[in-house]
N, C-alpha and C positions, 0 to 999 in steps of 0.2 A: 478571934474567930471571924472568917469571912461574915458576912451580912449575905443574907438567902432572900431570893427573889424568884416568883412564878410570872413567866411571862404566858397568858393566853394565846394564840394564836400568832406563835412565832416565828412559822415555816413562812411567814406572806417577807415580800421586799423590807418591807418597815422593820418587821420581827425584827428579822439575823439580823438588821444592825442593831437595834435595840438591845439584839443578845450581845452583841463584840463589843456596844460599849457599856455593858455592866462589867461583863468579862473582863475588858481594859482596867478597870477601878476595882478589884481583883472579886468581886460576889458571885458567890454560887447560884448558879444560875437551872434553872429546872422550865424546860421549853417544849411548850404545848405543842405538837401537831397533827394533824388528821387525817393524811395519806402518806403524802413523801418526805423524809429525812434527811434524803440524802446530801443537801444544801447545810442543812445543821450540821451534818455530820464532818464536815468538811471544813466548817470554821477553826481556824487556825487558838489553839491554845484551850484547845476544848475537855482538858481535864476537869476543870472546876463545872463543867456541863454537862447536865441530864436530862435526858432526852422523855417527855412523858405523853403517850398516843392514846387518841379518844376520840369517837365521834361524837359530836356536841349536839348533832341532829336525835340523838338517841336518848333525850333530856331524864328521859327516866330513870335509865340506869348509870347516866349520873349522879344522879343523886343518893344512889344505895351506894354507888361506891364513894362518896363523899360519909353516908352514914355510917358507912364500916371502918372507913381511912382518917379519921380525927385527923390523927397524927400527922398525918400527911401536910397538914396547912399550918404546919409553926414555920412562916417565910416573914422577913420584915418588909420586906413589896410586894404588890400585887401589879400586875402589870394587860391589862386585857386591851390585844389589837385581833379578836376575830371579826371577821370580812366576810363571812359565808354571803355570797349575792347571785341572786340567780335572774340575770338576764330575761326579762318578762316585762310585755308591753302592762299596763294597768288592767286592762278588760280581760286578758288572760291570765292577769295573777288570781290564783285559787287560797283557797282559807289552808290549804294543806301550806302553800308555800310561803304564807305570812306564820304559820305554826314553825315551819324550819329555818326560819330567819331570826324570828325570837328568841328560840330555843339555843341559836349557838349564838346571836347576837348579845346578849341581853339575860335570860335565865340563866347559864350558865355562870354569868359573873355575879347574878345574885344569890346562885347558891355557894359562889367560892367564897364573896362576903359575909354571908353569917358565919361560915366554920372560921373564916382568917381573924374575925374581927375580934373574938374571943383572946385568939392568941396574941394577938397585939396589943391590948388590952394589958393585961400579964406584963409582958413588958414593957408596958408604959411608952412604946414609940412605933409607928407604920406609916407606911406612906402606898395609898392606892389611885391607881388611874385606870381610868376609863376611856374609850375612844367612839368619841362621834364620828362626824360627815361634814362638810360644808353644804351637803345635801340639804341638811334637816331644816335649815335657813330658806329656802326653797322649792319646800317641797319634792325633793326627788329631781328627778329626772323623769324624762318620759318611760323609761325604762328599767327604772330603780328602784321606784316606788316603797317596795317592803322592804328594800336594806335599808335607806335612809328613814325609813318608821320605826323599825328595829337599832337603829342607832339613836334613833331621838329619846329612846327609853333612859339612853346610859347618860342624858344629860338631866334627866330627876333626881333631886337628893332627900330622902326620905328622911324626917322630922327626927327619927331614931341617932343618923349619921353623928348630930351636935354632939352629944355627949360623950362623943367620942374625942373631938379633937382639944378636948382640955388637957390629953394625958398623949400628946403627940401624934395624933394620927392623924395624919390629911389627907382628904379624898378630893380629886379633880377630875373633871373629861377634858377632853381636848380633842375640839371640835378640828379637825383636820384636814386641809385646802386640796387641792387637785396637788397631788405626787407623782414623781417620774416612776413610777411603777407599772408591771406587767400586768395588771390587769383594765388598765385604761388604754393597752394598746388589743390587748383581747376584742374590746368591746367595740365593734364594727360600727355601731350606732352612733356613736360620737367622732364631731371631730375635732380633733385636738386641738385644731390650731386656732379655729375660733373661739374655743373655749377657753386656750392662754388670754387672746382677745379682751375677755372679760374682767380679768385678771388688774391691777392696779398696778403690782409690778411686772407686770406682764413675762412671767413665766411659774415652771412650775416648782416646787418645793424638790430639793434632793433628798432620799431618804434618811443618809446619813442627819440631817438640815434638824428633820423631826425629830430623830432618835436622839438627840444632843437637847432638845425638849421635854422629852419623854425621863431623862434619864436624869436631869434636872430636878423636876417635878417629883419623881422617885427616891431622890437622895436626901443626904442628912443637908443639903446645901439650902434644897426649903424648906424654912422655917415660917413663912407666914403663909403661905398660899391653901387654904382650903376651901371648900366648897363651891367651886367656881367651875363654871363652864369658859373655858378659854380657848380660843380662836384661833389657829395658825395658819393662814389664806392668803397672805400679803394683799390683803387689805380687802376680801372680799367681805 
């Protein structure tokens, strides 16, 4: 039987490769997204793929439908790349918009952890990741401020996690450097070229680059790596 994996926030650049190379290594694959599909939909080989829509902003009724859905969470990965970021200088991020950052950032994978962690458990083997920022290492940006706060959440490992990884379960973030992704060409406020600049290998990570880390980190391939916040910035 295929190996079952929930990727969070899989309609972003990162995701769909995330999803095509589980896909590739033949696991069932179940992909989170919050408006558009039609990208998902389109990936080549996508029988073993299912498609599951939610707004994460809406934290409440996620969690009734997580208290009705047990079932739903027997995956042996977990795989969380939400990005909800809402473009705001600091002086006009509001408490509403560090509430919506959270909530899809951060709450959301803590409430998929307690129902997954039960079930992995059971089977005595999981493997969970988490996705930071290279932000959190610097505070943000001038104009990121609560994504990168909301990401620095997913790099605390609560005391609870240990007891977990005697009976195969490893949990990691991965803290994740400037990517050639569509949303850092969105964001008028930066400019890119100086920011490769900073850079050590002075450019940016390809998406595929990450999802071959991701998918790694996710697999029966590691066997020691838990609790670690790891780094993939070339070299920042």
């Amino acid at each position: 039987m295929n190996k079952k994996v929930f990727i969070l926030g899989a309609s972003s650049d990162i995701g769909r490769e995330v999803v095509k190379q589980f896909l590739k290594n033949n696991w069932h694959v179940t992909a989170h997204y919050n408006s558009s599909s039609r990208k998902l939909k389109n990936i080549k080989s996508n029988y073993n793929l299912e498609l599951f829509k939610f707004d994460l902003k809406e934290i409440k009724n996620f969690e009734k439908f997580t208290n009705k859905n047990k079932k739903f969470f027997s995956f042996d990965s977990f795989v969380s790349l939400t990005g909800y970021q809402k473009i705001k200088s600091f002086n006009k991020t509001t408490v509403k918009d560090i509430y919506d950052h959270i909530n899809c950032n951060y709450l959301a994978n803590f409430i998929i952890i307690k129902n997954i962690l039960k079930k992995m458990d059971k089977k005595k083997w999981g493997r969970i990741l988490l996705s930071s920022s290279i932000g959190t290492k610097f505070g943000g940006g001038s104009y990121t401020f609560a994504y990168s706060m909301s990401k620095f959440l997913n790099e605390f490992f609560p005391t609870e996690y240990k007891k977990y990884y005697k009976n195969n379960i490893l949990i990691n973030s991965l803290q994740i450097g400037l990517t050639d992704t569509k949303i850092h060409k969105k964001n008028k406020t930066k400019n890119l070229n100086e920011r490769i600049r900073l850079i050590p290998i002075k450019r940016m990570a390809k998406t595929y680059e990450v999802a071959n880390y991701i998918y790694f980190l996710c697999s029966a391939e590691n066997q020691l790596i838990t609790n670690e916040v790891i780094n993939i910035s070339g070299g920042e």
